[in-house]
Kinemage of the C-alpha trace (Angstrom):
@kinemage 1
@onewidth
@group {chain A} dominant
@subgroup {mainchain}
@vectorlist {calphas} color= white
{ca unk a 1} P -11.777 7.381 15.818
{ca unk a 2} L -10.238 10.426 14.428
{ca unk a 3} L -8.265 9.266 11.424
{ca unk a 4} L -5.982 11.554 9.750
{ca unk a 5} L -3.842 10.789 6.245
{ca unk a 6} L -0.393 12.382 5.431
{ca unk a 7} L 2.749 11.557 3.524
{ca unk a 8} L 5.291 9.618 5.378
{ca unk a 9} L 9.028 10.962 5.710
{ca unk a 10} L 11.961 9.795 6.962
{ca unk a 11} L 10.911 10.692 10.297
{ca unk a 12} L 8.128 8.015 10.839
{ca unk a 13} L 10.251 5.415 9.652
{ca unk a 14} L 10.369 3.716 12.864
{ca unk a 15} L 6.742 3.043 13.590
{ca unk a 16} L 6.422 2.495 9.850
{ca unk a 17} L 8.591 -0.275 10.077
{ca unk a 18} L 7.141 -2.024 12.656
{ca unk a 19} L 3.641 -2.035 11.013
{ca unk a 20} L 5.566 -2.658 7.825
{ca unk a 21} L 7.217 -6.131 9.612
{ca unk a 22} L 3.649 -6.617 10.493
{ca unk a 23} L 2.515 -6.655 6.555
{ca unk a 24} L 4.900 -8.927 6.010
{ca unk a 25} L 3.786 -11.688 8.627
{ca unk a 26} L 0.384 -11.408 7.575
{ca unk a 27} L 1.521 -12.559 3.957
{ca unk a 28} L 3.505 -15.506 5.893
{ca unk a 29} L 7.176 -13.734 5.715
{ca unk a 30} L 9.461 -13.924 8.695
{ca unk a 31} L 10.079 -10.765 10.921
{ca unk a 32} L 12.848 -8.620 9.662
{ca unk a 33} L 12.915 -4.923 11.853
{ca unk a 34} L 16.579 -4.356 10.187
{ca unk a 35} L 15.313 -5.287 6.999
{ca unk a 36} L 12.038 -3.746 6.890
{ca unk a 37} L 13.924 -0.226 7.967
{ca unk a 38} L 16.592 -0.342 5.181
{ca unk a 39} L 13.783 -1.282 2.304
{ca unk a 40} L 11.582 1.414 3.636
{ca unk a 41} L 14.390 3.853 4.014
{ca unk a 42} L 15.438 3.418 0.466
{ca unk a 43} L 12.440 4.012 -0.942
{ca unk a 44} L 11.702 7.242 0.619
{ca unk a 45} L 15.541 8.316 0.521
{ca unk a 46} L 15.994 7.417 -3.124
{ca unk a 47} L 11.706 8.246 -4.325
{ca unk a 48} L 10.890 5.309 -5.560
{ca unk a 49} L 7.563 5.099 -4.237
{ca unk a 50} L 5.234 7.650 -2.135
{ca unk a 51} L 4.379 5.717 1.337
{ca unk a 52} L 1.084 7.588 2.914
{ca unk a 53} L -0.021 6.784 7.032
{ca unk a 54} L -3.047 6.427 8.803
{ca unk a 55} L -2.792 8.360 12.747
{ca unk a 56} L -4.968 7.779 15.203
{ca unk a 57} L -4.221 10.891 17.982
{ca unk a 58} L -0.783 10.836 16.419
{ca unk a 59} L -0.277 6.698 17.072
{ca unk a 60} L 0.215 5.036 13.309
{ca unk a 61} L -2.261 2.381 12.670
{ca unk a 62} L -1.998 2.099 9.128
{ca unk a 63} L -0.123 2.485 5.804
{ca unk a 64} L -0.289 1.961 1.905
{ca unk a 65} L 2.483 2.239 -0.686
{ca unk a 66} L 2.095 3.076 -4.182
{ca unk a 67} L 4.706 2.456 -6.829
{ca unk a 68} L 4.869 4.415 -10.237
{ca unk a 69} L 3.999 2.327 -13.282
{ca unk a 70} L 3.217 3.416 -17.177
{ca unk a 71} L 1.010 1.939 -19.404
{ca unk a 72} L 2.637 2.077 -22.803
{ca unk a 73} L -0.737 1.432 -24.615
{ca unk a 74} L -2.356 4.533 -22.823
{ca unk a 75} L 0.601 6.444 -22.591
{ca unk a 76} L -0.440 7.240 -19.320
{ca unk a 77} L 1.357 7.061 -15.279
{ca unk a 78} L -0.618 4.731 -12.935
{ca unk a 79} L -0.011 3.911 -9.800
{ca unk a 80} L 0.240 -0.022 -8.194
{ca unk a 81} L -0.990 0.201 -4.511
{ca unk a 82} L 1.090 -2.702 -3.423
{ca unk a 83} L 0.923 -2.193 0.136
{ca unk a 84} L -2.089 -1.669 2.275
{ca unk a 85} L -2.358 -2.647 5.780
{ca unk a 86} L -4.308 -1.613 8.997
{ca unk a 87} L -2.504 -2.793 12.496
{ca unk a 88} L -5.264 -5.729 13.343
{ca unk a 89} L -6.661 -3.756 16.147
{ca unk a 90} L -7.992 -1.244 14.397
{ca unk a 91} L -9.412 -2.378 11.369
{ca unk a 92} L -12.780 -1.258 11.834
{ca unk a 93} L -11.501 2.347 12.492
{ca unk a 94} L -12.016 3.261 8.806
{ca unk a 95} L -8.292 3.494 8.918
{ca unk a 96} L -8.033 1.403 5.384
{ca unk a 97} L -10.794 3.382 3.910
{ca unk a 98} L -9.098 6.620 4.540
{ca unk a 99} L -5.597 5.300 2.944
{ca unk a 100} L -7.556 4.453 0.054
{ca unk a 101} L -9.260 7.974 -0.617
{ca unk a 102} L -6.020 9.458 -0.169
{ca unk a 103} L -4.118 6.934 -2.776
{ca unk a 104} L -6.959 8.049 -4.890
{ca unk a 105} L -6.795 11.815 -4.329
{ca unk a 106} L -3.260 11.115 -5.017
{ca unk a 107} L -3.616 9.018 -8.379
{ca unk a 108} L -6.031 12.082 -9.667
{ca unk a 109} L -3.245 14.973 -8.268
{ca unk a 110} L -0.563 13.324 -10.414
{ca unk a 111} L -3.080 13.263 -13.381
{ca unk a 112} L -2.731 8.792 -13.445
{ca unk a 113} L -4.384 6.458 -15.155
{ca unk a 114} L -5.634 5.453 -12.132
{ca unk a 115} L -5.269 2.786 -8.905
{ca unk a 116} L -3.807 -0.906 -9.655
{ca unk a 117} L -4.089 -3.719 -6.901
{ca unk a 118} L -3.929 -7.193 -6.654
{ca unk a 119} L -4.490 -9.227 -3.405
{ca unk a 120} L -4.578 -12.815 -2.658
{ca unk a 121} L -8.006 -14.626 -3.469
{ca unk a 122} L -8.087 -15.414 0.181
{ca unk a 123} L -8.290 -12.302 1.512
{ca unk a 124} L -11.717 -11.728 0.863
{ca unk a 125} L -12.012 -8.867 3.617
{ca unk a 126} L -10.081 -6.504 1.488
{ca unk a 127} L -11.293 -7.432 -1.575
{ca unk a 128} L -14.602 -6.813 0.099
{ca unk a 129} L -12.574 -2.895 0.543
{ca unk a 130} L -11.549 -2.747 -2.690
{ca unk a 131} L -15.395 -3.565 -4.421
{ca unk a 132} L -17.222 -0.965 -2.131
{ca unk a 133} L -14.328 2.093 -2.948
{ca unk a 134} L -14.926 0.931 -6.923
{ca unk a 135} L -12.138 -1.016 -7.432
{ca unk a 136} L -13.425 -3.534 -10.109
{ca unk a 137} L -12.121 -7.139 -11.238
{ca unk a 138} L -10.740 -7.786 -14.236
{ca unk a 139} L -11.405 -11.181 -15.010
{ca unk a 140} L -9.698 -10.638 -18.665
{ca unk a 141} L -6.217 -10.802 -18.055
{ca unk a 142} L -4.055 -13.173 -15.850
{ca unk a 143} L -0.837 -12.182 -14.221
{ca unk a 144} L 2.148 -14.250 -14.157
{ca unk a 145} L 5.129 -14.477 -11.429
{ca unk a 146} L 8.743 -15.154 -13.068
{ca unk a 147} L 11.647 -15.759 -9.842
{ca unk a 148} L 14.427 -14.298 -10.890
{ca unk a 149} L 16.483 -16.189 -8.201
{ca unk a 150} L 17.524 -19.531 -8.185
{ca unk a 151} L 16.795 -19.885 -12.170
């Protein structure tokens, strides 16, 4: 396959949603096309994150989101890739691979910290990703979930 890695705009929103709503299933939430489009089209209308796709002969197959952070004990910009996902027939297209060396490229143009990711422990086919691109594991800290609804 020919894989090529740009910037989404406004303009791909709706295939991006539609492999966005398929993100979202994977990780057990129920289809939402209306609400998958206005999330999506907030973030790229108001910059709150930098969405990049995967093409196959123009066709989207793939996507990852990254979402600024700061550390304040480096005084430094990284970014949290939050969202990766490859449309299940093409995952061995080196479509996830490619999103990843562009997130990178991206993380180095914007002079980050670096790449932060976390995935569930189940997923052990993206972990397996993650290892062989040099993402490492940091066994030292533990992050913790607060709901902030229904509390």
């Amino acid at each position: 396959m020919n894989i090529e890695v740009r910037q989404a705009t406004l303009g791909d929103l709706t295939d991006l949603v539609l492999l966005f709503d398929g993100y979202r299933q994977f990780y057990q939430q129920t289809s939402d096309l209306h609400g998958a489009h206005d999330f999506l089209s907030a973030r790229l209308t108001q910059k709150e994150s930098v969405i990049f796709i995967a093409l196959n002969n123009q066709k989207m197959i793939g996507f990852c989101q990254l979402y600024p952070s700061f550390s304040s004990q480096s005084m430094e910009r990284s970014w949290i890739l939050n969202d990766l996902f490859v449309a299940p027939e093409t995952r061995k297209s080196d479509a996830g691979r490619a999103l990843l060396e562009k997130a990178d490229a991206y993380a180095k143009e914007t002079q980050s910290k670096g790449l932060v990711l976390c995935t569930q422990q189940t997923n052990t086919q993206a972990q397996s990703l993650y290892e062989s691109f040099g993402f490492e594991h940091i066994s030292e800290f533990k992050w913790y979930f607060k709901s902030a609804k229904n509390n």
